[in-house]
C-alpha positions in Angstrom: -70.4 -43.5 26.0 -71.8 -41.9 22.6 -71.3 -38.3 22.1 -71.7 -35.7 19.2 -68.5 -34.8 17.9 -67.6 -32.1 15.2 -64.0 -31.9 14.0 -64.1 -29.2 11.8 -66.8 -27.7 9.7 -69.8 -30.2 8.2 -67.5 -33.0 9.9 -69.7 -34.4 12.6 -69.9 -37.8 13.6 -70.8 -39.7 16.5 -68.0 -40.9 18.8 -67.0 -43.5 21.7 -65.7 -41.3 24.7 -65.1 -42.3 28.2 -67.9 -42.2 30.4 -67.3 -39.0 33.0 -67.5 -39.8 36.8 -69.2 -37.0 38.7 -66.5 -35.4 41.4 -67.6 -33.5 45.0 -70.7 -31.4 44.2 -71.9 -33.0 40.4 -74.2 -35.0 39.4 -73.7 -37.5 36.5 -77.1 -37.4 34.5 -77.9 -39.5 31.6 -79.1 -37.3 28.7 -82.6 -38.3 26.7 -83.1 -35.1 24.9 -81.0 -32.6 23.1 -82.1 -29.5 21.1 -80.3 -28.4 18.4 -79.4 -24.6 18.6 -78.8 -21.8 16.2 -75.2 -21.4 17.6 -74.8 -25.5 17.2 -75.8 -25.0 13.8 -73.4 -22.2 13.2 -70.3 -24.7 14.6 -71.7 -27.3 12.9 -71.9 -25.2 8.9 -69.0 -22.5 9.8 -67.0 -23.5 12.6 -67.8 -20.6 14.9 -69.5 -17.4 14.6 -68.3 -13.9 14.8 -64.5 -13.7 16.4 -65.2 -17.3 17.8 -63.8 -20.4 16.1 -63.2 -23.8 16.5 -59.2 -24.7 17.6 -60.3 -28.2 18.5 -62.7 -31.0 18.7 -66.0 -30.4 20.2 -68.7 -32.4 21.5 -71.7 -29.7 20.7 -74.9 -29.3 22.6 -76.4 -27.5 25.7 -80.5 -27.9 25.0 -80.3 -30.7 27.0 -82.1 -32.8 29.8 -82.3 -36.3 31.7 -81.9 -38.5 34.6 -79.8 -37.9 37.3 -78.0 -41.4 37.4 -75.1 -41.1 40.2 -74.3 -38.2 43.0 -70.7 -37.1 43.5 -69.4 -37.1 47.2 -70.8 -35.0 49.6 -74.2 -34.4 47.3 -77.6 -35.0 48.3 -79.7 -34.0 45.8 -81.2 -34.1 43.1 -81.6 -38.1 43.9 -80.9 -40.5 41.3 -83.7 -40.9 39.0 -85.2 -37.8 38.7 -86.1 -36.0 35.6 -83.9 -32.6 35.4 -83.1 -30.2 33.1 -79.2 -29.1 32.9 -78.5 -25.3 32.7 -74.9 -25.4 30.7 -74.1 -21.9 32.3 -70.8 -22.0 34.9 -70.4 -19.0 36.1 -67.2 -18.9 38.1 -68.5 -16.8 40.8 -65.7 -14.9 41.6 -65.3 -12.5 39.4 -66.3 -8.8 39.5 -69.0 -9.4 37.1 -70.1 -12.3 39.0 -70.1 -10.4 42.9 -71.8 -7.5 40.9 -74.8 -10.0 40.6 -74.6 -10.2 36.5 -73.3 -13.5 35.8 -74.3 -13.6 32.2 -71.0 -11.5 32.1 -68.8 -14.0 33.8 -65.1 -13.1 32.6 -64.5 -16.8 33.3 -67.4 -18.7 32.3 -67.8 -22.2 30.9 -70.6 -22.7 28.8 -71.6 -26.4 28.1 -70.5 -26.5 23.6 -68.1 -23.8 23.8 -65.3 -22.5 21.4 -65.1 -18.6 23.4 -61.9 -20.2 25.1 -59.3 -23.0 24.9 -59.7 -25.9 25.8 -62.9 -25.6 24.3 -65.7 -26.3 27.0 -67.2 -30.0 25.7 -70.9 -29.6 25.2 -73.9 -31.6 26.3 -74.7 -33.9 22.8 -73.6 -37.1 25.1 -75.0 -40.0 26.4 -73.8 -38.5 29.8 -73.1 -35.2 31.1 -71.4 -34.2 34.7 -72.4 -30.9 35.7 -73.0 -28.9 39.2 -75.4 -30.2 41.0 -77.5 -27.5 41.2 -77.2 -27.4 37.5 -79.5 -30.2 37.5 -82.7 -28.1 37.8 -85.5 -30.8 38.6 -88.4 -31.4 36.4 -92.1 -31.2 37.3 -92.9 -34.8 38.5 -93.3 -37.0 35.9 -92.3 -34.4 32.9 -90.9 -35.6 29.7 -87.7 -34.3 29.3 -88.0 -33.7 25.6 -89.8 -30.7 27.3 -87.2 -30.3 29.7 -84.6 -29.6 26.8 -86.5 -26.7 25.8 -85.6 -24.6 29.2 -82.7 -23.0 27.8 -84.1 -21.4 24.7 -87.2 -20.8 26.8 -84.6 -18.8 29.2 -83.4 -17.2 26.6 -86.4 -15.2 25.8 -87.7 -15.0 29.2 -84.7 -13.0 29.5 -85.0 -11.0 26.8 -88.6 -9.8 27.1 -87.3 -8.7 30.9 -85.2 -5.8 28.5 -88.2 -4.2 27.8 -91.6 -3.0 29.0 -93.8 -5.9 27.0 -97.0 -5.6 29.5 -99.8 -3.8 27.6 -97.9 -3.4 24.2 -97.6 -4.2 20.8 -94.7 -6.3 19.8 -93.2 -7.1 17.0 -91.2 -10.3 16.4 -88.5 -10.6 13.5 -87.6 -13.7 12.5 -89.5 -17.3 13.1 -87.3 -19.7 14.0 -87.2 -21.6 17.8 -86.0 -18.4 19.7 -88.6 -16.3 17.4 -91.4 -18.3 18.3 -90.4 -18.8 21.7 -90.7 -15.2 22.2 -94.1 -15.2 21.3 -94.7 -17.4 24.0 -92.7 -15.4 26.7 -94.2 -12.3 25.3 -98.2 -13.7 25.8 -96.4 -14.5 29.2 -94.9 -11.5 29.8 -98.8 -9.5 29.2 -98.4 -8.5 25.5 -101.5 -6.9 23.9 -100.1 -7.5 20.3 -97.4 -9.9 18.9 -96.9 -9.9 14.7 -94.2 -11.8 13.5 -92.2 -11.4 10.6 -89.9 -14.0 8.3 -89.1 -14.8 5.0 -90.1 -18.2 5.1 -94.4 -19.5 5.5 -93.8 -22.7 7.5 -91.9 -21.1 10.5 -94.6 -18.5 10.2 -97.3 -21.4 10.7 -95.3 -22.2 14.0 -95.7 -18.4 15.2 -99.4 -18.3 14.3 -100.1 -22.2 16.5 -98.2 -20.3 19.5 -100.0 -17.9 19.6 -99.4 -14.7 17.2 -101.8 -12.4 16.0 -100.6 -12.1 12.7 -98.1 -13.2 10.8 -96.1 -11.6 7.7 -93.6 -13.1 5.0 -91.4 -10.5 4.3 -90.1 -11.8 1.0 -93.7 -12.0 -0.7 -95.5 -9.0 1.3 -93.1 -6.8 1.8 -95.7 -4.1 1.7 -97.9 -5.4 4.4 -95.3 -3.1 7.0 -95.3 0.3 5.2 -98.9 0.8 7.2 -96.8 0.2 10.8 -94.4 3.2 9.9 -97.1 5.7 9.9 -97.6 8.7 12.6 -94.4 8.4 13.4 -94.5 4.3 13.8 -96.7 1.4 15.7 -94.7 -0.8 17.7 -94.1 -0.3 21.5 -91.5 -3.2 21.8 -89.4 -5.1 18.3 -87.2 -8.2 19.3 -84.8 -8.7 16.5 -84.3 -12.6 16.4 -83.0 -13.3 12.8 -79.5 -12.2 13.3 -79.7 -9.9 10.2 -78.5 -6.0 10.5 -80.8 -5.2 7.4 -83.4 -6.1 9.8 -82.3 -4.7 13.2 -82.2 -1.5 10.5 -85.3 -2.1 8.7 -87.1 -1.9 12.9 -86.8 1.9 13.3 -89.3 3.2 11.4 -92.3 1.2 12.8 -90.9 1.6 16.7 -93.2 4.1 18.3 -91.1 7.2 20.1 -89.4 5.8 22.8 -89.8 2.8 22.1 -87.8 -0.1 22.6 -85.4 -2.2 20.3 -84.2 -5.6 21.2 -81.4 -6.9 19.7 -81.4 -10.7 20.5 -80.0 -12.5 17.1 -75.9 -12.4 16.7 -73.6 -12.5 13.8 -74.4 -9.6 11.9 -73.3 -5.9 11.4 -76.2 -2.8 11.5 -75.9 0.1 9.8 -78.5 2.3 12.1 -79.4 5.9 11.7 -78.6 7.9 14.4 -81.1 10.5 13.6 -84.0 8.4 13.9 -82.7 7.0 17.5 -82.2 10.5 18.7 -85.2 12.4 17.2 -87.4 9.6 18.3 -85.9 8.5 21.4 -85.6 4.9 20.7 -83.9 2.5 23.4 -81.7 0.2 21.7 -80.5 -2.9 23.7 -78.7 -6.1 23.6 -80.2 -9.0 25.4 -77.7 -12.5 26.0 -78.5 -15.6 27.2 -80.0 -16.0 30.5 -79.4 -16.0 34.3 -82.3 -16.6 37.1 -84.6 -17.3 33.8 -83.5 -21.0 33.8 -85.5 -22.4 36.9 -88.5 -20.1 35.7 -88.2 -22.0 32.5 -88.4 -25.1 33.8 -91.5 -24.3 36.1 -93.4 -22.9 33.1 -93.1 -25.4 31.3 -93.8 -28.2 34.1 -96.9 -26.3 35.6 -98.5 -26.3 31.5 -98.3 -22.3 31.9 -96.3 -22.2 28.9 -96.8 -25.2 26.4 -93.6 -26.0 24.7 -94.7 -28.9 22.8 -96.0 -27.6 19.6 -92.4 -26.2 18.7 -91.0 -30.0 18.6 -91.1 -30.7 14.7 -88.7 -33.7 14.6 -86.6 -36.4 16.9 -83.9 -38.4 15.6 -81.6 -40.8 17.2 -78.3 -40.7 17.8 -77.2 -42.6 15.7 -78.8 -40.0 13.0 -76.9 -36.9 14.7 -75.9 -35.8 11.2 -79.0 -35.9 9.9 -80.3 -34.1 12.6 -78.3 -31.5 11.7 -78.5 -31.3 8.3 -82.7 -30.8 8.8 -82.2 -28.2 11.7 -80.2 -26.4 8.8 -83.4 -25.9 7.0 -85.9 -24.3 8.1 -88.5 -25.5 5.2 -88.5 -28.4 7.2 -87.9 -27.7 10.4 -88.7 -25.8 13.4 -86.8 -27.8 16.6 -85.0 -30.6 15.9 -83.9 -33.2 19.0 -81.7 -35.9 19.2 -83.2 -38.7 21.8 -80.3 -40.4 23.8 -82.3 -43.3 25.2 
């Protein structure tokens, strides 16, 4: 089989591997889609982000979903053929973190395109994957999975509008790309009254405003357009922090309202927050990461229509164009999601 392998930084090529053989309780599944992701992108330029680096070759990828083409012993399901969507999270279950019911925190978990141990845990960018059975979360009948590979970011903010109380209030959004404008969507889900997002760029702004936000405002050109939210003490109930940058996570507290809520969802950067302003106003500050239960919601928003996906998709490649791929998903002038198409 074909697969997606980076060797060290901006050295990604496409590969010949062996072709995995699903053991007692996989699946083998035959990948069409794969999104690439801000933490692909960060392997793929950097060779890690914070404390985690590349040691070894690693096939990238975990935005990624299929066919289910054999069943290991013992399985019965999903049957071959059908459409699923693979959640790359394996928890290992038995750790206190996992008994405790929050295996997000697994102390032993393998995540599908991982450097955060050694061996490295091979990501999903393959022509097939073998993953847990019920890994292979089954599509709406007849879904395309170039939906399907957008449950995982979907999880992602599914999970982190659940950090904070989004019914009813005004939200603010930093930063425009996928996960950005995916929390616009979850946010609309989720009962938001307002949603304004903020970037420094106009096109990934165009994709907040067709998803559904109620304004939209470069930073870099109308910087002034905020000063109005930090009045009377500031305006927004909820801010999501999704460009990674600790000027920004900083730049939040103003225009929070008294306890309100801050949620820090980008990674790689260092804040330099003031104290005072948490205390005096009371704002909660949290951390939201990755996803648990949020997968198989994912997938049934997006196969019922409830949440529609579709307008996010700004480019497909083939494989054979992997680096390509990557080089546009590096830019977001051009680009909102990028796939590569396995079939």
């Amino acid at each position: 089989m074909r697969a997606v392998v980076l060797r060290r930084p901006l050295d990604l090529d496409v590969e010949e591997r062996a072709t995995p053989e699903p053991g007692p309780s996989e699946v083998l599944v035959r990948i069409a889609r794969g999104g690439i992701c801000g933490s692909d992108l960060h392997y793929f330029r950097h060779g890690g982000f914070g404390t985690v680096r590349m040691k070894e070759p690693m096939i990238l990828g975990h935005e990624i979903a299929g066919h289910v083409e054999a069943l290991g012993a013992g399985v019965s399901g999903p049957a071959v053929g059908t459409a699923v969507a693979v959640n790359p999270a394996n928890p290992c279950g038995s750790c206190a973190f996992c008994r405790a019911g929050q295996p997000i925190h697994c102390v032993d978990m393998r995540f599908l395109g991982s450097a955060m141990r050694t061996p490295h845990v091979q990501g999903g960018f393959a022509e097939h994957v073998v993953c847990r059975a019920d890994n292979a979360v089954p599509l709406a009948k007849d879904s395309d999975p170039t939906a399907g590979a957008f449950a995982e970011p979907l999880a992602v903010t599914l999970h982190a509008v659940d950090q904070a109380p989004v019914y009813g209030s005004r939200v603010l959004i930093m930063g425009a790309g996928p996960i950005g404008t995916l929390l616009v969507l979850a946010a609309r889900f989720a009962g938001a009254r307002e949603i304004v997002v903020t970037d420094v760029q106009d096109r990934p702004l165009r994709y907040a405003a067709k998803v559904g936000a109620d304004r939209t405002i470069n930073v870099a050109s109308n910087a002034e357009a905020m000063d109005g939210y930090a009045a009377n003490k500031g305006y927004f109930d909820v801010v999501f922090e999704a460009a990674g940058q600790g000027a920004t996570v900083a730049s939040a507290l103003p225009i929070i309202k008294p306890r309100g809520t801050l949620v820090a969802v980008g990674q790689g950067a260092t804040a330099e927050l003031s104290m005072s302003m948490i205390v005096t106003k009371e704002i909660q500050v949290k951390g939201s990461f990755r996803f648990d239960t949020e997968f198989a919601l994912a997938v049934d928003l997006i196969g019922s229509g409830r949440i529609d996906v579709a307008p996010l998709l700004s480019n497909t490649l083939p494989l054979a164009e992997a680096r390509k791929a990557f080089d546009l998903a590096s830019d977001k002038s051009q680009s909102m999601k990028v796939q590569i198409a396995f079939d």
